[in-house]
PDB file of N, CA, C, O and CB in Angstrom:
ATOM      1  N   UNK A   1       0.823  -1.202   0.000  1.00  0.00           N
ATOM      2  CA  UNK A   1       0.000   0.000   0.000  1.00  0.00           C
ATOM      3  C   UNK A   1       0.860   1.257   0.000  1.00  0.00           C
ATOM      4  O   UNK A   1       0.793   2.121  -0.874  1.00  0.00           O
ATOM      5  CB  UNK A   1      -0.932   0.004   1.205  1.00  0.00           C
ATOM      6  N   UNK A   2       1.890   1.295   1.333  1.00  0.00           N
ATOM      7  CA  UNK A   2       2.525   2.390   0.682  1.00  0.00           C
ATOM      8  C   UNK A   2       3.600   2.833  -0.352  1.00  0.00           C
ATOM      9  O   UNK A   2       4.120   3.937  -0.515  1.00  0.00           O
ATOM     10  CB  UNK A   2       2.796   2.799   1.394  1.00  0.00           C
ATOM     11  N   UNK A   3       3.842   1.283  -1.206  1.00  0.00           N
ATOM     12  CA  UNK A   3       4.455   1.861  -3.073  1.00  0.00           C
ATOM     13  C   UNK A   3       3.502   2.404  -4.113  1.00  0.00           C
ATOM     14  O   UNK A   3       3.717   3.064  -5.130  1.00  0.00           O
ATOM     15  CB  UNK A   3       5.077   0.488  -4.086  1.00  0.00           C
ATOM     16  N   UNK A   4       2.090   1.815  -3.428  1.00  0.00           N
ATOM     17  CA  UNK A   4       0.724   2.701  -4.495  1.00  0.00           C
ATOM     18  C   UNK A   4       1.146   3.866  -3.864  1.00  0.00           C
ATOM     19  O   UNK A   4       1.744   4.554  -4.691  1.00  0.00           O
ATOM     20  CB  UNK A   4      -1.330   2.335  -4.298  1.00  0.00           C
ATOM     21  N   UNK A   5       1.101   4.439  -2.690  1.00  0.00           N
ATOM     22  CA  UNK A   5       0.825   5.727  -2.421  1.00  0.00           C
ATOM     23  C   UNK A   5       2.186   6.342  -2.976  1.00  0.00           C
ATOM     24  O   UNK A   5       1.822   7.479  -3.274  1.00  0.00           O
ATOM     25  CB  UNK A   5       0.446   6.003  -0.847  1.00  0.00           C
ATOM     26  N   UNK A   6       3.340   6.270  -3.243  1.00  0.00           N
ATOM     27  CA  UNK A   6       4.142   6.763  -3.402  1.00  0.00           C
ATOM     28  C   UNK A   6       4.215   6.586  -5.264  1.00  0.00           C
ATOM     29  O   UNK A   6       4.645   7.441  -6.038  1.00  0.00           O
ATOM     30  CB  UNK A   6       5.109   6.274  -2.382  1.00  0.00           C
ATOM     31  N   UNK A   7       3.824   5.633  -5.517  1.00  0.00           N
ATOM     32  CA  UNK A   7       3.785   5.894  -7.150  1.00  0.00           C
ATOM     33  C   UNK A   7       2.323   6.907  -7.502  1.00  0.00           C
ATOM     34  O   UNK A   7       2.154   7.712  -8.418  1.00  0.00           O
ATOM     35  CB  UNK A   7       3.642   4.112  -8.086  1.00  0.00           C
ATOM     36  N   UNK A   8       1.497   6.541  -6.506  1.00  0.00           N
ATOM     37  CA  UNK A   8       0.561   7.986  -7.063  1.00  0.00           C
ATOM     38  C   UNK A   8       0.877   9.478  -6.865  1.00  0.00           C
ATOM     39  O   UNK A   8       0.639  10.343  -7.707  1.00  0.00           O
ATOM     40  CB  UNK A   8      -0.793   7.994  -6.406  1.00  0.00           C
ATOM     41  N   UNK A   9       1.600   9.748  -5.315  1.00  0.00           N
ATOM     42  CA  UNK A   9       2.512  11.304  -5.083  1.00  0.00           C
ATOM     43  C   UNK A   9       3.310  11.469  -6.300  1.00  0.00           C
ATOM     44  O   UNK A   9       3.390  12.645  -6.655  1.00  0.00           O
ATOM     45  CB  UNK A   9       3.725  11.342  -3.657  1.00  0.00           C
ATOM     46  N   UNK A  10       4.085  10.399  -7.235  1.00  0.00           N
ATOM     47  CA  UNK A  10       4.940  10.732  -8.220  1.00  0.00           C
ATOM     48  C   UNK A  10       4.232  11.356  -9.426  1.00  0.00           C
ATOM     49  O   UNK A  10       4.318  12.332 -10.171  1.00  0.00           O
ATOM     50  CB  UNK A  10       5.686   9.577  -8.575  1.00  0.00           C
ATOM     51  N   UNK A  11       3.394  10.132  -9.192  1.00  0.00           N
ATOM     52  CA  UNK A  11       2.388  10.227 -10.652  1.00  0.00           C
ATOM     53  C   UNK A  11       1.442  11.797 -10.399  1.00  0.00           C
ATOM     54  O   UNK A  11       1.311  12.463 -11.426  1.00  0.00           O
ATOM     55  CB  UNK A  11       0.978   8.480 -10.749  1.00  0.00           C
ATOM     56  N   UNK A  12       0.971  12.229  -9.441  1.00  0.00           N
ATOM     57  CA  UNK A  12       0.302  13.440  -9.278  1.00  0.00           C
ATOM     58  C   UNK A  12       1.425  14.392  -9.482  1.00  0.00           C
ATOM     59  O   UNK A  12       1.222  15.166 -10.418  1.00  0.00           O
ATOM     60  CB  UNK A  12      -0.450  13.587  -7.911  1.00  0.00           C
ATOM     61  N   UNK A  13       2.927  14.594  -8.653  1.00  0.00           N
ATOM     62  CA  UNK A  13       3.937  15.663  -9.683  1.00  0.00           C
ATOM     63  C   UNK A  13       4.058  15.633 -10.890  1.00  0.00           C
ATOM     64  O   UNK A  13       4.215  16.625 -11.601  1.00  0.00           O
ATOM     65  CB  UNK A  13       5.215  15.649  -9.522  1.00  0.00           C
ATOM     66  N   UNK A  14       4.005  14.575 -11.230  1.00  0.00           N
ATOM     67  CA  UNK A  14       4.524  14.591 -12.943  1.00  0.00           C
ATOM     68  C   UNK A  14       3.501  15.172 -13.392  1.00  0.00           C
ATOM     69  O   UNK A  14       3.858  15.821 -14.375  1.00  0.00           O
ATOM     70  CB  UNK A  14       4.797  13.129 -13.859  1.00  0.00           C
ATOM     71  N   UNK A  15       1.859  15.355 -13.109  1.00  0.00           N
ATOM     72  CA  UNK A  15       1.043  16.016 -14.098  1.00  0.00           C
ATOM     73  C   UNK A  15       0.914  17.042 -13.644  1.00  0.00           C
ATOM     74  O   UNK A  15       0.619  17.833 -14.540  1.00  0.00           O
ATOM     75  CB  UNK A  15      -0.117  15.546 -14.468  1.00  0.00           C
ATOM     76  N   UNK A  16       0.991  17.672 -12.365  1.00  0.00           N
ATOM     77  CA  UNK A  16       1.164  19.063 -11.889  1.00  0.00           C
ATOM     78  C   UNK A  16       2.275  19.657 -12.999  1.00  0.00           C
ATOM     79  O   UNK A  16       2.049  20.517 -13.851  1.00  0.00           O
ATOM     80  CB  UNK A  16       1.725  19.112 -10.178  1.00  0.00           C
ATOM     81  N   UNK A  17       3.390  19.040 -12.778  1.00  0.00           N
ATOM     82  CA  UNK A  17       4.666  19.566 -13.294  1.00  0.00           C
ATOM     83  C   UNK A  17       4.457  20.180 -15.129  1.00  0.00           C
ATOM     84  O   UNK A  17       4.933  21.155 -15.711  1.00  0.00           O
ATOM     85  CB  UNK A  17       5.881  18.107 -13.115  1.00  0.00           C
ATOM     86  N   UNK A  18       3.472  18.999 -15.610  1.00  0.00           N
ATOM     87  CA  UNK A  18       3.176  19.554 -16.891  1.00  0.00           C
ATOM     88  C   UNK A  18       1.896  20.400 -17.000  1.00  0.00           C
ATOM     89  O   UNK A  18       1.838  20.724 -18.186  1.00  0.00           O
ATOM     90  CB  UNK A  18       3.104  18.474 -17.827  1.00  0.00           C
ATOM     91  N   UNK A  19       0.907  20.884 -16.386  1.00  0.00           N
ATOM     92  CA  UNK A  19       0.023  21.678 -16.390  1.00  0.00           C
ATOM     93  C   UNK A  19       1.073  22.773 -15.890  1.00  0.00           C
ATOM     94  O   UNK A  19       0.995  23.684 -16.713  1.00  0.00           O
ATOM     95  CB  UNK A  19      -1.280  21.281 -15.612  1.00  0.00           C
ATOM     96  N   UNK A  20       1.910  23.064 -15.032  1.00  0.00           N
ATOM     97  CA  UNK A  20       2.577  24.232 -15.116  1.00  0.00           C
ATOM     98  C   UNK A  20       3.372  24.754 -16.146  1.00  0.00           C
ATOM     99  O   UNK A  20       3.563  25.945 -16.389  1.00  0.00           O
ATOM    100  CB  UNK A  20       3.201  24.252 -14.269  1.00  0.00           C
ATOM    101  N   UNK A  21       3.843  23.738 -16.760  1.00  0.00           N
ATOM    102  CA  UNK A  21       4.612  24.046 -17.939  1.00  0.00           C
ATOM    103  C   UNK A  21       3.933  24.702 -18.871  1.00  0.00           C
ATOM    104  O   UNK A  21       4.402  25.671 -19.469  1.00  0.00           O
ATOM    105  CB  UNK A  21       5.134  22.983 -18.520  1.00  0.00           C
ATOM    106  N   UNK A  22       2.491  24.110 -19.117  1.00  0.00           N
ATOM    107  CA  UNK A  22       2.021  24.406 -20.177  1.00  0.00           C
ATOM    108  C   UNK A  22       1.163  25.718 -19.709  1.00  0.00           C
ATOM    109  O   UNK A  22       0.533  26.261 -20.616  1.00  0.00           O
ATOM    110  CB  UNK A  22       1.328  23.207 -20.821  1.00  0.00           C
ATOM    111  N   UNK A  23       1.073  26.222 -18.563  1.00  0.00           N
ATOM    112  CA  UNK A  23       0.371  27.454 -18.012  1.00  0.00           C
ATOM    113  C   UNK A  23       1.699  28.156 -18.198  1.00  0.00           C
ATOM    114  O   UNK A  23       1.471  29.315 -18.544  1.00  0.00           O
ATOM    115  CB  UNK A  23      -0.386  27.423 -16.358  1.00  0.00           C
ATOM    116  N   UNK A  24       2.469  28.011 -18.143  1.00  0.00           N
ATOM    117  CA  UNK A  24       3.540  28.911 -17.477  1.00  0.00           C
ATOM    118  C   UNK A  24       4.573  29.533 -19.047  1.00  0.00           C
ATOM    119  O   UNK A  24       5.065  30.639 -19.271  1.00  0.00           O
ATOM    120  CB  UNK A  24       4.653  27.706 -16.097  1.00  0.00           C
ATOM    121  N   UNK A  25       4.571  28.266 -19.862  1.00  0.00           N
ATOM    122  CA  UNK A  25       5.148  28.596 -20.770  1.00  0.00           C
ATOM    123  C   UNK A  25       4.644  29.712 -22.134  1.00  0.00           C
ATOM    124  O   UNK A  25       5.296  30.378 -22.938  1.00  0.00           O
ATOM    125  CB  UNK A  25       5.421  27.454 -21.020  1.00  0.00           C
ATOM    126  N   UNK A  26       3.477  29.554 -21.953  1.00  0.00           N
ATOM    127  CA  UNK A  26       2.943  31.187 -23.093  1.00  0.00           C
ATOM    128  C   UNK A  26       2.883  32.153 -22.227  1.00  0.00           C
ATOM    129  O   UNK A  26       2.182  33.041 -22.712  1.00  0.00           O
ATOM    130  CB  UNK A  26       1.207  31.283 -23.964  1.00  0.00           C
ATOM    131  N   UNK A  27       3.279  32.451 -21.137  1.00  0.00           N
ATOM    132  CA  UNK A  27       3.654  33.357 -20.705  1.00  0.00           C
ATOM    133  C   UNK A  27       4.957  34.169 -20.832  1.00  0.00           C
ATOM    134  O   UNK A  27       5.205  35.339 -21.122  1.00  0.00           O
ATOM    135  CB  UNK A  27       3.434  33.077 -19.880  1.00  0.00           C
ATOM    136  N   UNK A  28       5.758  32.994 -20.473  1.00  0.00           N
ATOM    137  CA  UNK A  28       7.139  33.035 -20.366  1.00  0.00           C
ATOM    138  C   UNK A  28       8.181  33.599 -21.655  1.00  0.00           C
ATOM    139  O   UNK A  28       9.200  34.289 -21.613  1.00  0.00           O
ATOM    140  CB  UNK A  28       7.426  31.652 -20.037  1.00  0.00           C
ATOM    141  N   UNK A  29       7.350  32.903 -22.931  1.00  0.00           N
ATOM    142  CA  UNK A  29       7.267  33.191 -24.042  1.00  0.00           C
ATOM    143  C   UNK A  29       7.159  34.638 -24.433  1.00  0.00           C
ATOM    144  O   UNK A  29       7.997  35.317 -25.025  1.00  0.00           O
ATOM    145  CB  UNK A  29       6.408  32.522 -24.411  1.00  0.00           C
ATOM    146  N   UNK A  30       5.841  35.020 -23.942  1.00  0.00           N
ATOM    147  CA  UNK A  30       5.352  36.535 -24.192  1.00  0.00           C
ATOM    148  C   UNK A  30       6.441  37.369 -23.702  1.00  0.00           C
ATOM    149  O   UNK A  30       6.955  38.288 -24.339  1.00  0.00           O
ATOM    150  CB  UNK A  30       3.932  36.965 -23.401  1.00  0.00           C
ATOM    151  N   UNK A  31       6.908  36.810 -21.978  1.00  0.00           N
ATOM    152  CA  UNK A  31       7.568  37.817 -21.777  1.00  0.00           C
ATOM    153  C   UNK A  31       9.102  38.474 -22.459  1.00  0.00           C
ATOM    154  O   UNK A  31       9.593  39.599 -22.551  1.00  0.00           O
ATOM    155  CB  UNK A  31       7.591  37.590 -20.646  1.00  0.00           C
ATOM    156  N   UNK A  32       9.536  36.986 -22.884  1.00  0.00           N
ATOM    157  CA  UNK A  32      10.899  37.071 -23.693  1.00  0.00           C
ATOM    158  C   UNK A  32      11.099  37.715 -24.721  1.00  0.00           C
ATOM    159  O   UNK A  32      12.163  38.230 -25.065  1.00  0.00           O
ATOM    160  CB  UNK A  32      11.312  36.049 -24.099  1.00  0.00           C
ATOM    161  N   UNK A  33       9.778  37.731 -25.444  1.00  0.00           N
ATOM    162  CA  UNK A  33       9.176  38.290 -26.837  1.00  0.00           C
ATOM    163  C   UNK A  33       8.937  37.329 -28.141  1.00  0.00           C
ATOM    164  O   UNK A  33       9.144  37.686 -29.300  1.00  0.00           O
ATOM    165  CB  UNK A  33      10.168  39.390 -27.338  1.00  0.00           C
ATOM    166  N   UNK A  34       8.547  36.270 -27.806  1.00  0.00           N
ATOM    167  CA  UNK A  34       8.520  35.192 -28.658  1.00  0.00           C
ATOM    168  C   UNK A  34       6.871  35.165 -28.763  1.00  0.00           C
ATOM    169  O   UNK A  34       6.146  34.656 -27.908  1.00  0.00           O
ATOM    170  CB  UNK A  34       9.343  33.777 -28.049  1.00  0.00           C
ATOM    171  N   UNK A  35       6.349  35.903 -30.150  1.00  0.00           N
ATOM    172  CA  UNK A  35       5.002  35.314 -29.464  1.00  0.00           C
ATOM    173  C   UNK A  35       4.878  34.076 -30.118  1.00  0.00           C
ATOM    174  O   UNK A  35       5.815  33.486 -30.657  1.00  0.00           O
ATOM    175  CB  UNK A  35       3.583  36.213 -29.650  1.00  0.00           C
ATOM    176  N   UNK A  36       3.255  33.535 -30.048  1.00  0.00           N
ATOM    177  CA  UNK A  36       3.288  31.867 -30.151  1.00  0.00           C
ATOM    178  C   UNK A  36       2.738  32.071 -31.986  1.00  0.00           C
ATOM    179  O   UNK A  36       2.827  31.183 -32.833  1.00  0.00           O
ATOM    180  CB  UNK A  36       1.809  30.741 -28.687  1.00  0.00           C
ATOM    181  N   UNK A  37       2.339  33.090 -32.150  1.00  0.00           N
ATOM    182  CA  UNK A  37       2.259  33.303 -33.656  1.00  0.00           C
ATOM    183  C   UNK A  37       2.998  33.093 -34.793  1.00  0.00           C
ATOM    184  O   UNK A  37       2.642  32.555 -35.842  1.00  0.00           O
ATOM    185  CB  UNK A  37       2.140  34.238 -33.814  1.00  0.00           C
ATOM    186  N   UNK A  38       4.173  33.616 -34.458  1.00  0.00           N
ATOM    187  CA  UNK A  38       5.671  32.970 -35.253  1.00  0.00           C
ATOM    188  C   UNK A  38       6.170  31.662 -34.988  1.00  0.00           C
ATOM    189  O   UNK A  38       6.929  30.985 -35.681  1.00  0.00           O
ATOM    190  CB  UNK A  38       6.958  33.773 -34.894  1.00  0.00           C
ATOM    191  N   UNK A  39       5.516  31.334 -33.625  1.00  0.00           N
ATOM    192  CA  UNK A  39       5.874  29.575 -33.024  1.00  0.00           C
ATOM    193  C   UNK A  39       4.795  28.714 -33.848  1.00  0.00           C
ATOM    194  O   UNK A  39       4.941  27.535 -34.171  1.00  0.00           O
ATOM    195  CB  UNK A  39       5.514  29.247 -30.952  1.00  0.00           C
ATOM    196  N   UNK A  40       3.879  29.387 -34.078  1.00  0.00           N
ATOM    197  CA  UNK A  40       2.888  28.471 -35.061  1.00  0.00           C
ATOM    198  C   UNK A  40       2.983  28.717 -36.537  1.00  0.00           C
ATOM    199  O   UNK A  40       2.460  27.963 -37.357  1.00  0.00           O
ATOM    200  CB  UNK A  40       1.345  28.725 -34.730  1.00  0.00           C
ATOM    201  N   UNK A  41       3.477  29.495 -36.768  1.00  0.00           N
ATOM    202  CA  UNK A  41       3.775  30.174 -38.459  1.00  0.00           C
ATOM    203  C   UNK A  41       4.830  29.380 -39.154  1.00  0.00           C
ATOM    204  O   UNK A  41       4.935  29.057 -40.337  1.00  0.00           O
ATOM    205  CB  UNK A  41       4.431  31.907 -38.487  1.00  0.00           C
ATOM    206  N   UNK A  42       5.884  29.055 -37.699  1.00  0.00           N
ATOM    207  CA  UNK A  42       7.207  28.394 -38.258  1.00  0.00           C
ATOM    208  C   UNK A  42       6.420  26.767 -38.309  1.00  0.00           C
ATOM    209  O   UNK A  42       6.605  25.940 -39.201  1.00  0.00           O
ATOM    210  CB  UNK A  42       8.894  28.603 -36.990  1.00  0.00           C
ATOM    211  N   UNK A  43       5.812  26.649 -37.495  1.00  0.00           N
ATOM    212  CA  UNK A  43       4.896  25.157 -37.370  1.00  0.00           C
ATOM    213  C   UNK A  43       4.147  25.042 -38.954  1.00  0.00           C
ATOM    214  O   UNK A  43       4.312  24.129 -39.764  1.00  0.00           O
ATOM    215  CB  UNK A  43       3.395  25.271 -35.853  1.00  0.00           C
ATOM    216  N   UNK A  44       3.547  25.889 -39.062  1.00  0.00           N
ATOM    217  CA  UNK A  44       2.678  25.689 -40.610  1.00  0.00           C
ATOM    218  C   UNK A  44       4.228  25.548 -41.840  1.00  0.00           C
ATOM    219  O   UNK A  44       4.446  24.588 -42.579  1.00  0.00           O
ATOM    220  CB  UNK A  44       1.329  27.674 -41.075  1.00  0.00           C
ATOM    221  N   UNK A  45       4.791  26.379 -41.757  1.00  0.00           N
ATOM    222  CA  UNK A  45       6.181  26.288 -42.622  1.00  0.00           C
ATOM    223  C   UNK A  45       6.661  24.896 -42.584  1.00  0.00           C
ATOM    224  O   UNK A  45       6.419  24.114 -43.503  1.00  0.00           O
ATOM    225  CB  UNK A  45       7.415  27.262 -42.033  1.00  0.00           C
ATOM    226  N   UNK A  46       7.444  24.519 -41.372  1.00  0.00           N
ATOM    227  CA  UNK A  46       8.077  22.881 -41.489  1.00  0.00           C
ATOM    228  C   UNK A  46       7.000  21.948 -41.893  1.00  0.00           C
ATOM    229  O   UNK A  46       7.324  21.032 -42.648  1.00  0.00           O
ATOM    230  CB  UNK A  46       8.697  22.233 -39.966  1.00  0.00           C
ATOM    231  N   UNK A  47       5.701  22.046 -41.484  1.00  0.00           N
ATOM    232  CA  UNK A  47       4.428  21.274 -42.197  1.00  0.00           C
ATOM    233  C   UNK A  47       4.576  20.945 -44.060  1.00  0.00           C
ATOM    234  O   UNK A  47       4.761  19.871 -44.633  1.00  0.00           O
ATOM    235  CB  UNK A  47       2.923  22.456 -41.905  1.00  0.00           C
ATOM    236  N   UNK A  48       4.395  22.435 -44.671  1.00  0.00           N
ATOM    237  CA  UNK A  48       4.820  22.225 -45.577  1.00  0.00           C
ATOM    238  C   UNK A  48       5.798  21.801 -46.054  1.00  0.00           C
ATOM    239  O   UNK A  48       5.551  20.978 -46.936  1.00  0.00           O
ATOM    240  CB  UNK A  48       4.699  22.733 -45.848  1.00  0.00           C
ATOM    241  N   UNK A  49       6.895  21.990 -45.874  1.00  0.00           N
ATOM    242  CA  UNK A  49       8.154  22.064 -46.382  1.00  0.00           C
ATOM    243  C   UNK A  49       8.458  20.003 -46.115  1.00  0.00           C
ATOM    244  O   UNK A  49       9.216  19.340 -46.822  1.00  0.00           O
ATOM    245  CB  UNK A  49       9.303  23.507 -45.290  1.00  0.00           C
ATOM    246  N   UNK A  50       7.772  19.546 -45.150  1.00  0.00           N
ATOM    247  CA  UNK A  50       7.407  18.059 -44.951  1.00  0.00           C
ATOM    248  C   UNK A  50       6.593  17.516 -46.338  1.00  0.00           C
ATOM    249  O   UNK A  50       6.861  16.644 -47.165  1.00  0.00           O
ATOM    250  CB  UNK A  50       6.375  17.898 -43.498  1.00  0.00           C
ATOM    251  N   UNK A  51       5.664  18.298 -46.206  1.00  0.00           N
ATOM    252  CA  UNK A  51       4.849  17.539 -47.085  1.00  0.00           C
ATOM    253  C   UNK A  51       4.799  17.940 -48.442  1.00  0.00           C
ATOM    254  O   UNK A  51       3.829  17.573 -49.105  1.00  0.00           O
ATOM    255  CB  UNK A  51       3.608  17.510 -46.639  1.00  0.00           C
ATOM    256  N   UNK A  52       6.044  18.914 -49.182  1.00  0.00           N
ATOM    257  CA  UNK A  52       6.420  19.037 -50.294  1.00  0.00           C
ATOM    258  C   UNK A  52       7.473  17.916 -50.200  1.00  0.00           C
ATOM    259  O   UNK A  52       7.386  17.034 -51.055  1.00  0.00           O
ATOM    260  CB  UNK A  52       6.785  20.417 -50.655  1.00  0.00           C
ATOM    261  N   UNK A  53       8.374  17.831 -49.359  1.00  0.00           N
ATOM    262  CA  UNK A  53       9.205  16.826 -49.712  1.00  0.00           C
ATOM    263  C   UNK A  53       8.943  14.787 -49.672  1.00  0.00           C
ATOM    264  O   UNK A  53       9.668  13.837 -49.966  1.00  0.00           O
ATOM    265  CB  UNK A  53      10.260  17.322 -48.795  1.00  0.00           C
ATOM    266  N   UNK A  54       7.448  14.939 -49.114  1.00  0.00           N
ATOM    267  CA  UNK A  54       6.703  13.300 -48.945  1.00  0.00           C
ATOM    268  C   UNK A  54       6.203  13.727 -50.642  1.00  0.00           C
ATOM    269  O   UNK A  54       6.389  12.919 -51.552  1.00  0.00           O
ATOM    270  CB  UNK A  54       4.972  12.924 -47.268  1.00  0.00           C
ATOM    271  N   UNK A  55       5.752  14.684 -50.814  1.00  0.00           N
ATOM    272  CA  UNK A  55       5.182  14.319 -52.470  1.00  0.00           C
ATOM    273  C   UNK A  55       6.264  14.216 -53.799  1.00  0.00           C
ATOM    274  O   UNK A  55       6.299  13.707 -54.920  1.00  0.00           O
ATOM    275  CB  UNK A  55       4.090  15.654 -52.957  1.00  0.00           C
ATOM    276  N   UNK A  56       7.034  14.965 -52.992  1.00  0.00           N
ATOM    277  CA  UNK A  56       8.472  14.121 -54.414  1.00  0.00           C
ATOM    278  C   UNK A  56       9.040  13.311 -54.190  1.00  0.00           C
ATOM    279  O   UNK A  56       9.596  12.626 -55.049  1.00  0.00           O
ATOM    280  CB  UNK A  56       9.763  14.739 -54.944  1.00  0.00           C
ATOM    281  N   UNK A  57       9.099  13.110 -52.983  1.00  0.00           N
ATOM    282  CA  UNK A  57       9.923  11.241 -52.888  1.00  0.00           C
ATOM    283  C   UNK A  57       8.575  10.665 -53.541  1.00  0.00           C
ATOM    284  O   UNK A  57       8.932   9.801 -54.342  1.00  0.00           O
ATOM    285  CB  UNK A  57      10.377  10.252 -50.735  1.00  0.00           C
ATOM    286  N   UNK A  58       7.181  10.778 -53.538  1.00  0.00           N
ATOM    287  CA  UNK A  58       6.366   9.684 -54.149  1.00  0.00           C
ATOM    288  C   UNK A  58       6.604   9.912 -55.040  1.00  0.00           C
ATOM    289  O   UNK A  58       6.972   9.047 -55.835  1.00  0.00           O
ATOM    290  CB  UNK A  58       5.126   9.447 -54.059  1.00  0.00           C
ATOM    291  N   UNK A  59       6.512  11.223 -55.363  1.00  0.00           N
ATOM    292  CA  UNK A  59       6.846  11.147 -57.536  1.00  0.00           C
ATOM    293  C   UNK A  59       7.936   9.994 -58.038  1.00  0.00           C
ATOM    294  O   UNK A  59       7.847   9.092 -58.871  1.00  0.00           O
ATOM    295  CB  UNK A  59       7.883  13.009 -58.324  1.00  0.00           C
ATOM    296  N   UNK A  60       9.194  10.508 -56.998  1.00  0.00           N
ATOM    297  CA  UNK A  60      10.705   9.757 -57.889  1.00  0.00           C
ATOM    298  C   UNK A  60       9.948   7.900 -57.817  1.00  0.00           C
ATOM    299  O   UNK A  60       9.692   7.114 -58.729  1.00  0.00           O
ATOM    300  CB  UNK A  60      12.969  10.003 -56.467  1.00  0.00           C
ATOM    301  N   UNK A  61       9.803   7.787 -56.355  1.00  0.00           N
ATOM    302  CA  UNK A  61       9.443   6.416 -56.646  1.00  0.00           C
ATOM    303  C   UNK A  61       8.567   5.862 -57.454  1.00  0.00           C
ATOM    304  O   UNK A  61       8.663   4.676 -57.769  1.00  0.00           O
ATOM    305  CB  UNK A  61       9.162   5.958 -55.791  1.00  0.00           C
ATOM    306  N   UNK A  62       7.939   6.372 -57.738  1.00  0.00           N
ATOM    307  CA  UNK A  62       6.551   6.160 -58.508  1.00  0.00           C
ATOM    308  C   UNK A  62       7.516   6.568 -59.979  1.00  0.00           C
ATOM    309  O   UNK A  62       8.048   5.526 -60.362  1.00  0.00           O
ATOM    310  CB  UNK A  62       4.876   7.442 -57.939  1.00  0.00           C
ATOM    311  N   UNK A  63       7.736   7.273 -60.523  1.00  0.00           N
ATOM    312  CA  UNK A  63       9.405   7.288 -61.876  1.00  0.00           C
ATOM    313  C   UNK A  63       9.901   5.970 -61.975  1.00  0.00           C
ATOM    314  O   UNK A  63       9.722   5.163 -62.887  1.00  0.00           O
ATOM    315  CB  UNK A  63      11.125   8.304 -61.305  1.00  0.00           C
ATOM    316  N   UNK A  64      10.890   5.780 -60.370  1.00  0.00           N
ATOM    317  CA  UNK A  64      11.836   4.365 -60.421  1.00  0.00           C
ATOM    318  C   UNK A  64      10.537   3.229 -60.747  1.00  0.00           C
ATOM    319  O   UNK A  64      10.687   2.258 -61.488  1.00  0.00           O
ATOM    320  CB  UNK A  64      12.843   3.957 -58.576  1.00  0.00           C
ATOM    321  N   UNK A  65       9.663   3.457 -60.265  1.00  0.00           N
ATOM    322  CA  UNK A  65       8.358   1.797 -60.488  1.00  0.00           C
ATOM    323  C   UNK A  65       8.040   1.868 -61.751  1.00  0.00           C
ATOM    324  O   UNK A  65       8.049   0.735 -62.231  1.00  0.00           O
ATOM    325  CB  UNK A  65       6.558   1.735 -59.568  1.00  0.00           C
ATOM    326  N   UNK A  66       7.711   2.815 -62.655  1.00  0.00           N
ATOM    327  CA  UNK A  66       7.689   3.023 -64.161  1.00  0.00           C
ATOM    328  C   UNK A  66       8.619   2.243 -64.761  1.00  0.00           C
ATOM    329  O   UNK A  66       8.294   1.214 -65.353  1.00  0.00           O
ATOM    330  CB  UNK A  66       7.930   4.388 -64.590  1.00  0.00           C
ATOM    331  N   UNK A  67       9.680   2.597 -64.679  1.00  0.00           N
ATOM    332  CA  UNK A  67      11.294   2.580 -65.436  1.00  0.00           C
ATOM    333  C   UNK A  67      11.273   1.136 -65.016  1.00  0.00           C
ATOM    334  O   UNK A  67      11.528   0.366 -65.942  1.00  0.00           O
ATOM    335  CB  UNK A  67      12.863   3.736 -64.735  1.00  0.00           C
ATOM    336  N   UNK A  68      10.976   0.445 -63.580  1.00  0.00           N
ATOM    337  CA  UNK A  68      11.611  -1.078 -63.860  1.00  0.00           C
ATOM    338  C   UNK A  68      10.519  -2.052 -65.026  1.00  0.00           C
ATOM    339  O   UNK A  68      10.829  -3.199 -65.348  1.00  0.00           O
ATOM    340  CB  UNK A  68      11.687  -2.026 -62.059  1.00  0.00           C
TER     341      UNK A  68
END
């Protein structure tokens, strides 16, 4: 009984620990001068820039499957 209670005290920091993070960090952000707008702008960018490069690897392969 008391390794449940002590794996649940752990298990209750660990999700405290990330609800603060995630309260704490668009703040923290703001204050530095990062807003989350350019953090999501650069997010939509690597999105694309992913999924231009998944549609030409299908092209080439889909080329190499032709050609054999």
């Amino acid at each position: 009984m008391k390794d449940a209670r002590n794996v649940l005290r752990i298990i209750g920091m660990i999700l405290l620990g990330v609800f603060v993070f995630f309260v704490v960090l668009p703040l923290v952000l703001k204050v530095v001068g990062i807003t989350l707008a350019f953090i999501s702008g650069l997010a939509v960018l690597l999105i694309q820039v992913a999924v231009t490069l998944a549609i030409g690897y299908l092209i080439l392969v889909g080329i190499r499957a032709l050609l054999r």
